[in-house]
C-alpha positions in Angstrom: 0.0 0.0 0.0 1.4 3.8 -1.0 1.8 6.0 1.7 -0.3 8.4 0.5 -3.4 5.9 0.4 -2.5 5.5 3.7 -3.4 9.4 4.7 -6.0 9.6 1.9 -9.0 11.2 4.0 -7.1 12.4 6.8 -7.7 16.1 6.9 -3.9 17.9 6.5 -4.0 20.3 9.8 -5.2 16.6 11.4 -2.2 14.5 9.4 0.3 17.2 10.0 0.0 17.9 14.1 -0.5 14.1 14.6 2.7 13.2 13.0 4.3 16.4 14.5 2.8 14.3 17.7 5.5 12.3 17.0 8.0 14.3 17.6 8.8 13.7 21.7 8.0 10.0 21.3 11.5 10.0 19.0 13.8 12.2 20.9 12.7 10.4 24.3 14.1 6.9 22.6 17.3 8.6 20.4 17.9 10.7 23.7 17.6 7.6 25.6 20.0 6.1 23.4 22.5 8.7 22.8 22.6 10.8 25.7 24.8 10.3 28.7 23.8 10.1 32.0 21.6 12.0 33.5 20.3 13.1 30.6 19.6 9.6 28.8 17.0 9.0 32.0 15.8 13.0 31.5 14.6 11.7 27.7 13.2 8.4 28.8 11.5 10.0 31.4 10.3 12.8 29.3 9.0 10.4 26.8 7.3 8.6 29.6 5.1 11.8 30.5 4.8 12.3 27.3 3.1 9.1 26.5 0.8 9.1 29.2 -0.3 12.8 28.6 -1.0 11.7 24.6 -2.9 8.3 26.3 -5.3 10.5 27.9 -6.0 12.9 25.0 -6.9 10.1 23.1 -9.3 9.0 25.7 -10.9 12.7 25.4 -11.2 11.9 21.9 -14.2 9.3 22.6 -15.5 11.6 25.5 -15.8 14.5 22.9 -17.2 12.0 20.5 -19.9 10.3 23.0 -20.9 14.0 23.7 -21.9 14.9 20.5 -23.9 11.7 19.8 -25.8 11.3 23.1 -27.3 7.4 22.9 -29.1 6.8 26.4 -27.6 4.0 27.7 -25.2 3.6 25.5 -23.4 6.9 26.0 -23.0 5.8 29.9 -20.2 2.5 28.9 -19.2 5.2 25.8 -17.9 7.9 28.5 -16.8 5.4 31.1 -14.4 3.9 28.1 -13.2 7.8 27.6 -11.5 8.1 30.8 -10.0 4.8 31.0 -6.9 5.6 29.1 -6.2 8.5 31.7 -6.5 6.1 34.3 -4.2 3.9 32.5 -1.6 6.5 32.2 -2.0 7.6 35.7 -1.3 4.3 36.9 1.7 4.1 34.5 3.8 7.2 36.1 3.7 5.4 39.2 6.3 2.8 38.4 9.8 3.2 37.6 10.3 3.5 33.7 10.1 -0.2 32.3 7.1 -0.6 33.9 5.5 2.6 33.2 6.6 1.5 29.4 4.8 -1.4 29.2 1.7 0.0 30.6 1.6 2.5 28.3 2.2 0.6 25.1 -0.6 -1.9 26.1 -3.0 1.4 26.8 -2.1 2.2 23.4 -3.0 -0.9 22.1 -6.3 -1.0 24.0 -6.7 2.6 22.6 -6.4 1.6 19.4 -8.7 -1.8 19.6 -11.5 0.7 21.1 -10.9 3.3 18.0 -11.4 0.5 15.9 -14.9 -0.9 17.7 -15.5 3.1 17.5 -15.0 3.6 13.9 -16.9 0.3 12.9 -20.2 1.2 14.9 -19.9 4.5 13.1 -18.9 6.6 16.0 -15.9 8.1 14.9 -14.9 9.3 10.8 -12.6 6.5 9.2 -10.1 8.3 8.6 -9.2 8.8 12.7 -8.6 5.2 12.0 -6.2 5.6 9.5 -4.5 8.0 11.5 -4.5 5.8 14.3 -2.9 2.8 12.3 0.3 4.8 11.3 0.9 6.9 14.5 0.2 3.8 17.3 2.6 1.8 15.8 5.2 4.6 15.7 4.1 4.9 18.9 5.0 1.5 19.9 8.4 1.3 18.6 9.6 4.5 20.0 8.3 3.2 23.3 9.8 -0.2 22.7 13.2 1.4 21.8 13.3 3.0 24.9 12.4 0.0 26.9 15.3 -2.2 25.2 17.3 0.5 26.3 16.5 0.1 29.9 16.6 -3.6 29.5 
């Protein structure tokens, strides 16, 4: 698949900031890599914060979603789901970095498997999901690479 079918649909302001997004997710694993100490545990730990402050705005993305498509009942599990990953990344900073890590990355993925249910029940535009399938797996090996490194 081209890249560009890949962003097909994704509005530019949207394609653009979310892969600017990007940008503290690979200085916290090059720093992480390349700096010496303290300042290799500064970037990891940056990139930690980072993560879990980009978890929870994802979260708000189904919260501002379920607010503009009220659905009774529905609405109630909906919003409950929409805090989730900022309890997920509050529990993460907790721990000392590996830890934290691996929390995050599986918040990610939970992230993502809830965009996905989201998208196919029509909740949220198809091309969030497109997004979502190029920047979570950035994601993931920027979080990974920082994890090896502290392995």
């Amino acid at each position: 698949m081209k890249l560009d079918a890949q962003f097909a649909g994704i509005p530019r302001p949207v394609l653009i900031l979310g892969l600017a997004g990007l940008i503290p997710f690979v200085a916290g694993a090059v720093g992480g890599w390349l700096l010496i100490e303290p300042l290799n545990r500064a970037a990891q730990d940056m990139q930690v914060a980072y993560a879990a402050l980009i978890l929870s705005f994802l979260g708000a993305v189904h919260w501002g979603a379920a607010l503009a498509r009220p659905e009774g009942g529905r609405q109630w599990g909906w919003m409950a789901w929409s805090v989730t990953p900022a309890l997920i990344a509050w529990i993460a900073i907790m721990p000392p970095a590996p830890t934290a890590i691996i929390i995050l990355m599986a918040g990610f993925l939970a992230t993502l498997a809830a965009d996905i249910r989201a998208v196919q029940r029509g909740l949220l535009p198809r091309w969030y999901l497109a997004l979502r399938r190029v920047l979570t797996p950035l994601v993931l090996i920027c979080l990974g690479a920082t994890l090896l490194r502290l392995a």
